[in-house]
C-alpha positions in Angstrom: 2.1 24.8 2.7 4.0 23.3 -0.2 3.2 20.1 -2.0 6.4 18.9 -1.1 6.1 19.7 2.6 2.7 18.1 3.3 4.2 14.8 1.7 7.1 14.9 3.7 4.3 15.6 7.1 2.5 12.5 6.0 5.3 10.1 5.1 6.6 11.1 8.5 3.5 10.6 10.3 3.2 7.5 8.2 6.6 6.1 9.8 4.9 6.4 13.4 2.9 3.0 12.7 6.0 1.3 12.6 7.7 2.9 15.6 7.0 -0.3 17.9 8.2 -2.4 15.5 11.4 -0.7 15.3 11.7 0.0 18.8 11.9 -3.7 19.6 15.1 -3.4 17.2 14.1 -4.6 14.4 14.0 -4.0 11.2 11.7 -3.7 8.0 12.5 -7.5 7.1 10.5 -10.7 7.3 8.7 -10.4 10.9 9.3 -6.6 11.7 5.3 -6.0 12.1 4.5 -9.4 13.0 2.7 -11.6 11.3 0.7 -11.0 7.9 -2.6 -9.6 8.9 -2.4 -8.8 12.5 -3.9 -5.6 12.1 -7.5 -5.7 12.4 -8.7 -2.8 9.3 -10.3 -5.0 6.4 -11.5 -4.2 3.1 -10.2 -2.1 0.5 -11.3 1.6 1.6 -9.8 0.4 5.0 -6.4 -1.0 4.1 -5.8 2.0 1.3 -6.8 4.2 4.3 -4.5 2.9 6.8 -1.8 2.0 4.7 -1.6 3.8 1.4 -3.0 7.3 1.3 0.1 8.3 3.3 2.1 8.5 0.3 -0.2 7.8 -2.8 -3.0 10.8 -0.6 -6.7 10.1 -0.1 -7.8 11.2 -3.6 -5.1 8.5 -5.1 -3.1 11.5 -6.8 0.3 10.2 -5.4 2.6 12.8 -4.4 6.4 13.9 -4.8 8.7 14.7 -1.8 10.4 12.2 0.6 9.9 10.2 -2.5 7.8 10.1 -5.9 4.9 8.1 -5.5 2.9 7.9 -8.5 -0.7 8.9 -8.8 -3.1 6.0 -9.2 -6.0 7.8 -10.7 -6.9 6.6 -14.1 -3.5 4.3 -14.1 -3.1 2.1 -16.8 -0.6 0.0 -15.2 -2.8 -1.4 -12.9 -4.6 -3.0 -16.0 -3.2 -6.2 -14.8 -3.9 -6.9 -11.3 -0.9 -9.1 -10.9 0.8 -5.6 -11.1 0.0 -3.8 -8.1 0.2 -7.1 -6.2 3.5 -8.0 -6.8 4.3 -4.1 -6.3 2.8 -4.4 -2.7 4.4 -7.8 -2.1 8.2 -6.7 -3.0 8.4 -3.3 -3.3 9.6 -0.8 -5.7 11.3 2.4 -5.4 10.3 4.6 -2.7 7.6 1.7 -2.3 8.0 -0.2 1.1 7.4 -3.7 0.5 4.4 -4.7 2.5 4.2 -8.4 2.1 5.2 -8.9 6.2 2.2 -6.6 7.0 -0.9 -7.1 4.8 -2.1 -10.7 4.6 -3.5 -12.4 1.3 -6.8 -11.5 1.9 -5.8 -7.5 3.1 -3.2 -7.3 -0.4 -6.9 -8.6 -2.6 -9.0 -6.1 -1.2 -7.1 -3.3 -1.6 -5.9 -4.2 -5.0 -9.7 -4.4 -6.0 -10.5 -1.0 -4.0 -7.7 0.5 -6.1 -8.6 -0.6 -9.4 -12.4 -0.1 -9.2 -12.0 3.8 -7.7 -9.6 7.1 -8.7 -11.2 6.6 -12.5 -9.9 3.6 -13.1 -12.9 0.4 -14.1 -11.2 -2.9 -14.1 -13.8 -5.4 -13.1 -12.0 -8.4 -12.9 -11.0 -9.3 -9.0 -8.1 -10.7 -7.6 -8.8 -13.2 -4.6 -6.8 -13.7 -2.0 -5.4 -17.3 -3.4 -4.3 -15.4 -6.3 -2.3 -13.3 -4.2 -1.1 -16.6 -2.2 0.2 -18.1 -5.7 2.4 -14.4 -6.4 4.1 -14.9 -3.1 
């Protein structure tokens, strides 16, 4: 199987969490999942596994097929935690922005799990009020 084709399987698969949401008729915008945090995974491995690996795959190489979503191993761009934060929050690209489904705390953790694993070693963390104040 391609590279291309398992992307598309996962980014598909992906979409089925949001199937109730946009069943009810509604769309992708403020509200569509509910509110911030009503999903009950925590923690970074958790929220990158749930959320992420879909499109950026469990070893953080990214992928390119429904869209190009770009590898996170070793990925100087995530230097800056603000970064990935506001990338999560808003969007980007083929990126969905996530702000209406992860709450401060979920955005944090996953941020840290991201930028501590897939070769990258920023120590610094980002807390979840940091995330609050990017908003």
């Amino acid at each position: 199987m391609s590279l291309r084709i398992a992307a598309a399987i996962l980014v598909l698969s992906a979409g089925s969490a949001f199937a109730p949401a946009l069943g009810q008729g509604r769309d992708l915008g403020t509200g569509a999942m509910g509110r911030p945090g009503d999903y009950s995974f925590s923690g970074g491995p958790a929220v990158y596994s749930h959320v992420c690996q879909a499109c950026h795959m469990p070893d953080g190489k990214g992928a390119v097929g429904a869209g190009a979503f770009p590898s996170l191993v070793a990925n100087p761009k995530l230097e800056a935690a603000a970064y990935p934060v506001a990338l999560i929050l808003n969007g980007s690209k083929a990126m969905l922005p996530l702000g209406n489904l992860l709450n401060d705390q979920q955005i944090a953790d996953v941020v840290n799990y991201i930028r501590s694993n897939f070769g990258n070693r920023y120590r610094d963390k980002i807390t979840a009020a940091d995330v609050k104040a990017q908003r």
